[in-house]
Legacy VTK file of the C-alpha trace (Angstrom):
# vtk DataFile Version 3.0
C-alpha trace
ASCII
DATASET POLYDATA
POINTS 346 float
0.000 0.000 0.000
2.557 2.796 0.753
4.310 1.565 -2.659
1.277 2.232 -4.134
0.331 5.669 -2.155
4.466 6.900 -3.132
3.573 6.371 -6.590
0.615 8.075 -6.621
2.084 10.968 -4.911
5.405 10.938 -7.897
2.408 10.779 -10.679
0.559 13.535 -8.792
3.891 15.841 -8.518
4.957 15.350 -12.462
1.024 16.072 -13.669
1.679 19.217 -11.453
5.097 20.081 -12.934
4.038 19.351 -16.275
1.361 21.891 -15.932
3.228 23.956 -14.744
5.760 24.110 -17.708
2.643 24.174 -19.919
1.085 27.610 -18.137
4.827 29.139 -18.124
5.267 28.322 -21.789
1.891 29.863 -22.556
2.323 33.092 -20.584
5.839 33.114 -22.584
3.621 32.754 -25.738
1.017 35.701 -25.137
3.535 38.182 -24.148
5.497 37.466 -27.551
2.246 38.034 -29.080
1.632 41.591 -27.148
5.266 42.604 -28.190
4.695 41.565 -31.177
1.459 43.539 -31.816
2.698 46.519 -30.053
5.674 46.895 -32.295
3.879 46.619 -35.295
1.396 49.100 -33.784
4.642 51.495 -33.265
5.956 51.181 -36.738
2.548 51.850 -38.525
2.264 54.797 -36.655
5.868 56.527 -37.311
5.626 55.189 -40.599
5.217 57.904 -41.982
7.746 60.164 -40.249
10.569 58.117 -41.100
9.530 57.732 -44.292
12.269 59.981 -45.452
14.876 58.563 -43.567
14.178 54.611 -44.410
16.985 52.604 -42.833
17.248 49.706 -41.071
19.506 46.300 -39.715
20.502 43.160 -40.515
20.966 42.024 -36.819
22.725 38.756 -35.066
21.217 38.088 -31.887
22.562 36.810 -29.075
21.121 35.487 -25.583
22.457 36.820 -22.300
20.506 36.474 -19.165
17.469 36.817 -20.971
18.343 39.917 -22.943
18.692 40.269 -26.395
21.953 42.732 -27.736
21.609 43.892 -31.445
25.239 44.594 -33.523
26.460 44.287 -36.781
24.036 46.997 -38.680
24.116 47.397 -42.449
22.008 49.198 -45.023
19.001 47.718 -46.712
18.668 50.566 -48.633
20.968 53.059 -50.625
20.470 56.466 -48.030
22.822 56.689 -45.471
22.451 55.074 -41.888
22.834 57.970 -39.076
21.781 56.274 -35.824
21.400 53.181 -34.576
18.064 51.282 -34.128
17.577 48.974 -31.438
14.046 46.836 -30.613
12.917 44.487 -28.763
11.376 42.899 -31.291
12.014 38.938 -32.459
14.689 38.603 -34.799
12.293 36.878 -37.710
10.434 40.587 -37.396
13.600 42.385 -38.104
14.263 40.567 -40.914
10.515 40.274 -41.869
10.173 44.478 -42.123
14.162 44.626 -43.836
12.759 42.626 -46.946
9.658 44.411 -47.180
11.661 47.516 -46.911
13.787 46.383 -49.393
10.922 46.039 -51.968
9.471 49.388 -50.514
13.405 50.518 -51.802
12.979 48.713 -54.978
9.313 50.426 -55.863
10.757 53.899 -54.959
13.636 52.922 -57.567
11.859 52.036 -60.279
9.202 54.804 -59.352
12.207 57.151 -60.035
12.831 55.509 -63.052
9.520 55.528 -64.298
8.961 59.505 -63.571
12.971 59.878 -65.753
11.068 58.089 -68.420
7.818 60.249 -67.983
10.428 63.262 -68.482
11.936 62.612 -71.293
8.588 61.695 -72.938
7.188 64.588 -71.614
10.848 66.566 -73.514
9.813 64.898 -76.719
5.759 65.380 -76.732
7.548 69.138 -75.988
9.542 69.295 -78.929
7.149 67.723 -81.386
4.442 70.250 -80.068
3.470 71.644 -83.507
1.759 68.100 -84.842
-0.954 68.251 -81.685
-4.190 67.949 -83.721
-5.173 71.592 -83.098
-6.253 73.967 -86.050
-4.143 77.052 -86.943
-4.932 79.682 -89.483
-2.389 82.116 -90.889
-1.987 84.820 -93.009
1.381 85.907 -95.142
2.951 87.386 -98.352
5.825 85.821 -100.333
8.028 86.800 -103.149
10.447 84.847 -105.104
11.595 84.492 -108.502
12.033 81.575 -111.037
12.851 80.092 -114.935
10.224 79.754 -116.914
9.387 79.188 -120.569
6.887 78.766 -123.282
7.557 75.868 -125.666
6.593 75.538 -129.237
7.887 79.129 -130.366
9.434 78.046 -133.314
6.826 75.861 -134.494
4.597 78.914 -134.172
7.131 81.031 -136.190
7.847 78.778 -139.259
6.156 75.635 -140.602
9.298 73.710 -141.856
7.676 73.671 -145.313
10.426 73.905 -147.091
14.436 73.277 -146.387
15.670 75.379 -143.927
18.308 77.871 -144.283
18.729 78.788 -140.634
18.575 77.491 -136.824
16.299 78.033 -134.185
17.261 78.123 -131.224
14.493 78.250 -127.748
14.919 79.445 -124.943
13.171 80.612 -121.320
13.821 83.514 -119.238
13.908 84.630 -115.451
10.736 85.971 -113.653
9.544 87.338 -111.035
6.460 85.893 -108.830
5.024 87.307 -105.406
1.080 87.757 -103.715
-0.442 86.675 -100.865
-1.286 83.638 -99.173
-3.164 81.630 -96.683
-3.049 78.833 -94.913
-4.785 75.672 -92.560
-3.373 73.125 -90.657
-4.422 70.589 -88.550
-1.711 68.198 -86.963
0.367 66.356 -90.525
-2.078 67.890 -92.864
-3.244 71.623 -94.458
-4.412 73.260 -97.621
-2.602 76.861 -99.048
-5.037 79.409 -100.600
-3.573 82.158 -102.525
-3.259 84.251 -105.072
0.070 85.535 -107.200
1.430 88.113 -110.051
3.431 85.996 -112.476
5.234 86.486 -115.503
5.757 83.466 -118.070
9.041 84.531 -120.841
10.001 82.702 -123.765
12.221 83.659 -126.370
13.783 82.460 -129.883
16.600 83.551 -131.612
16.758 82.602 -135.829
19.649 82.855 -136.698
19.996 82.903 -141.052
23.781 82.683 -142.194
23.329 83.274 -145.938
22.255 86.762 -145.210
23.709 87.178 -142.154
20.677 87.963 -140.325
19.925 87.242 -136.669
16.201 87.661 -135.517
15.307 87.713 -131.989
11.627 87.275 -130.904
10.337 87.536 -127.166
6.814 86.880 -125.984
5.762 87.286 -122.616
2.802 87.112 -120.546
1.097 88.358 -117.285
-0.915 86.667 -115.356
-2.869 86.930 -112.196
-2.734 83.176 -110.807
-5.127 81.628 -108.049
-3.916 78.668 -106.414
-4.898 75.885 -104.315
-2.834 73.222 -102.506
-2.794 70.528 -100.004
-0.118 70.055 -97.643
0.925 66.907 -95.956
3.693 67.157 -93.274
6.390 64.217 -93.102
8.087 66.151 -90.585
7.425 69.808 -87.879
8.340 72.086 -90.110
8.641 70.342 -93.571
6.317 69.982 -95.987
4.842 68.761 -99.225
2.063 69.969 -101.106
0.321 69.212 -104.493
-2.623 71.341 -106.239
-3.533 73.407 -108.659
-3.449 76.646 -110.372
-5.380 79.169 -112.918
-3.376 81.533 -114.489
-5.526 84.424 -115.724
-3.745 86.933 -118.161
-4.067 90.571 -118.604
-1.436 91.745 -120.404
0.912 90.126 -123.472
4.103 91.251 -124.934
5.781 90.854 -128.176
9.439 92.224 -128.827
10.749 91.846 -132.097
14.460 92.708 -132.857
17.503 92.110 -135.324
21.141 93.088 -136.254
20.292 94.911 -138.811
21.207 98.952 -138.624
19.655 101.816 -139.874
16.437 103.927 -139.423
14.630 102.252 -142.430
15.764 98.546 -140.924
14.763 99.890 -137.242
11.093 101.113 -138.231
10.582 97.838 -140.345
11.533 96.077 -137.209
9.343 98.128 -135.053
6.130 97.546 -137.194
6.544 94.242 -137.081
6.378 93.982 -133.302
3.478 95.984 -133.236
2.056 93.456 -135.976
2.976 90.373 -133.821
1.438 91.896 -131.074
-2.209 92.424 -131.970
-1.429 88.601 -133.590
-0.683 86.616 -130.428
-3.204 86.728 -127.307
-2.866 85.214 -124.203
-5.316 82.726 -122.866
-6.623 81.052 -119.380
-4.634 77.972 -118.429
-4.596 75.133 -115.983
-1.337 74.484 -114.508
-0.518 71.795 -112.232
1.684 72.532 -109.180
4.277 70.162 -106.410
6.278 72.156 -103.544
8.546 71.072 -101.231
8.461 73.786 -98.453
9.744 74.615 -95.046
7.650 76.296 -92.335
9.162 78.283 -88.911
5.996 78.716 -87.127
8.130 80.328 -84.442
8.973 83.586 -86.510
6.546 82.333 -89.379
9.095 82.764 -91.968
8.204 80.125 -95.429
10.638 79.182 -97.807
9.401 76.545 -100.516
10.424 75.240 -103.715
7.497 74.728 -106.501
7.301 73.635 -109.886
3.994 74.366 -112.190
3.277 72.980 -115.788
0.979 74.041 -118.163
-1.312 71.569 -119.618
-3.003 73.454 -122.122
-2.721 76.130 -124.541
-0.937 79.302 -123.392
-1.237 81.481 -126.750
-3.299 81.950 -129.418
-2.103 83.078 -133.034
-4.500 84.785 -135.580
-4.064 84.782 -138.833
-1.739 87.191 -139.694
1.235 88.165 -143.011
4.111 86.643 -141.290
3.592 83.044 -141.106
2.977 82.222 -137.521
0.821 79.798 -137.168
-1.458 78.377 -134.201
0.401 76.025 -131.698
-0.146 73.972 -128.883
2.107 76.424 -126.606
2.385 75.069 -123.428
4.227 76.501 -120.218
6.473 75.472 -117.400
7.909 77.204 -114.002
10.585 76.468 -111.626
11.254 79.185 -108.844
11.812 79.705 -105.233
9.741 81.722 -102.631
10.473 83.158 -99.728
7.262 84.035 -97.138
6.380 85.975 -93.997
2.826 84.606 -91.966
1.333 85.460 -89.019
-0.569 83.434 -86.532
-4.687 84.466 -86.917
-6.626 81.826 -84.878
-6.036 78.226 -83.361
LINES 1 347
346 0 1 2 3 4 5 6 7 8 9 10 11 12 13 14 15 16 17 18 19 20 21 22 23 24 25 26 27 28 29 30 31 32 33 34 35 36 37 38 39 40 41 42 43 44 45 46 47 48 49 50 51 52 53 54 55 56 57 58 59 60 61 62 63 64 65 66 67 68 69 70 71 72 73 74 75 76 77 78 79 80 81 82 83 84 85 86 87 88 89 90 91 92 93 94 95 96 97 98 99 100 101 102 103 104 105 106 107 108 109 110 111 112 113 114 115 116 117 118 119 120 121 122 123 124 125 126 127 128 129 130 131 132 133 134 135 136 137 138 139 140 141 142 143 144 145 146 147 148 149 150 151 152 153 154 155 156 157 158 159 160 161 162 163 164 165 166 167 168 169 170 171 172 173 174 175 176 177 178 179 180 181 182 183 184 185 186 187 188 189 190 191 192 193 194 195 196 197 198 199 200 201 202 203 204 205 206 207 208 209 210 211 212 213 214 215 216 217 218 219 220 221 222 223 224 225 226 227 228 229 230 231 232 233 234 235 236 237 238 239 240 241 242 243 244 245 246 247 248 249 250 251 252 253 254 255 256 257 258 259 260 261 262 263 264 265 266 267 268 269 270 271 272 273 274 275 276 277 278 279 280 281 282 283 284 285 286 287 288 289 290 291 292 293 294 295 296 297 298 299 300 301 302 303 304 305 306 307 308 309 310 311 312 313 314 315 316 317 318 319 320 321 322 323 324 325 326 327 328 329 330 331 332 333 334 335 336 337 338 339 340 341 342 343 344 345
């Protein structure tokens, strides 16, 4: 019986001592679990504050007499580390907030990055500023001058009938072209609307060695010329344009001259200009047009390069006692302008 009372009393004592360690590891347990909370607790709320001045440790800990001592700091980040910060909290915490502070690190990186790449989209939406879809109107005069010449003058002046005695020779000569302009655009595209004084010059020169004799004829025209075009812009300030334009005369000219001296030689040769004159007229024509222009919308300043031709009959002959006859007398112009605009409306 006492055997069995001693053993008793041994179970009795380790139940008790087991318990014991049980309620001493869970107290342990819920304190962690209050430290744990509160520091979390601490950091949310000075979160903010040191937001600025992010830093934190990698930290080896080491158990003596129940405390924990924290060395061995080094950055998780790339500011500088001024003082040293020292918790209570479990080591698995520390490391726990140093990776997520290490992607916080990582975001604010690549959040930089991002805002450099923001800049220099925001530098090159800057400098191509002129093709924002917005509609501009302005308003300019140009001036410029170019070649130009009237073909078919000889056939006009001799039919070839017979064997000729002399040479021909055709050429163009050097105008002058200037008026007024408008224009549209609207991001890559616009239209021009304007209207110009031109001058189309052709001349031919017979030259007759049996007698000697070397004619010269010139025959110009002046014309009034609406045009229309439609710009397409590759790049800011270049362009290219195609359209169209009517050239409306209102004055022709007929020079006729030749080596010959003398008064008698010099009236004949007078006459007959006057003749020629009343013989050729000028008529309406239809001239295609291309540019290739450049545009400062800065100081508004235009510079282009154009090309018109002609597509149907510039002159008409009437019958008349020299032999000219009626040709097809086409037309073509090369020239350069230079333009001033200014802004009217967006």
């Amino acid at each position: 019986m006492a055997e069995k009372k001693s053993n008793s009393r041994k179970r009795t004592a380790v139940t008790i001592i087991l318990l014991l360690i049980a309620l001493l590891l869970g107290i342990e347990r819920c304190i962690h679990k209050t430290e744990t909370a509160e520091s979390k607790g601490n950091k949310t709320q000075t979160g903010d504050s040191d937001s600025k001045q992010k830093h934190d440790t990698v930290i080896d800990s080491v158990t003596n007499n129940g405390k924990r001592v924290f060395h061995n700091k080094k950055r998780c980040n790339r500011r500088t580390v001024t003082d040293a910060v020292i918790t209570e909290r479990p080591l698995y915490d520390t490391l726990t907030v140093c990776q997520e502070e290490k992607k916080q690190s990582r975001v604010i990186i690549e959040k930089e990055s991002d805002i450099m790449v923001l800049d220099t989209a925001e530098a090159e939406a800057i400098a191509d500023i002129e093709l924002t879809p917005k509609h501009e109107f302005r308003l300019g005069v140009r001036a410029g001058a170019g070649y130009s010449t009237i073909t078919s003058l000889s056939g006009m002046m001799e039919s070839y009938n017979m064997r000729p005695e002399f040479t021909l020779d055709e050429k163009g000569g050097i105008v002058f072209r200037g008026g007024i302009f408008a224009t549209w655009r609207y991001g890559r595209i616009g239209a021009e609307l304007g209207a110009d004084y031109m001058r189309f010059s052709g001349c031919v020169e017979k030259n007759t060695p049996r007698l000697s004799l070397s004619e010269k004829t010139n025959i110009s025209c002046d014309v009034i010329a609406p045009q229309l075009m439609f710009r397409f812009y590759p790049f800011r300030d270049f362009y290219m344009s195609a359209g169209a334009l009517m050239t409306i005369p209102f004055h022709t000219e007929v020079n006729y001259t030749t080596n010959r001296t003398g008064t008698v030689y010099m009236q004949q040769d007078y006459l007959k200009a006057i003749h020629l004159q009343e013989s050729v007229k000028s008529r309406i024509q239809f001239m295609p047009a291309l540019k290739i222009g450049y545009t400062n919308r800065k100081t508004g300043i235009e510079a282009a390069i154009e090309y018109n031709y002609g597509v149907n009959d510039l002159l008409r002959t009437i019958e008349n006692d020299y032999g000219y006859t009626e040709r097809t007398n086409n037309s073509h112009y090369v020239g350069v302008s230079l333009g001033y605009t200014i802004k009217l409306k967006e």
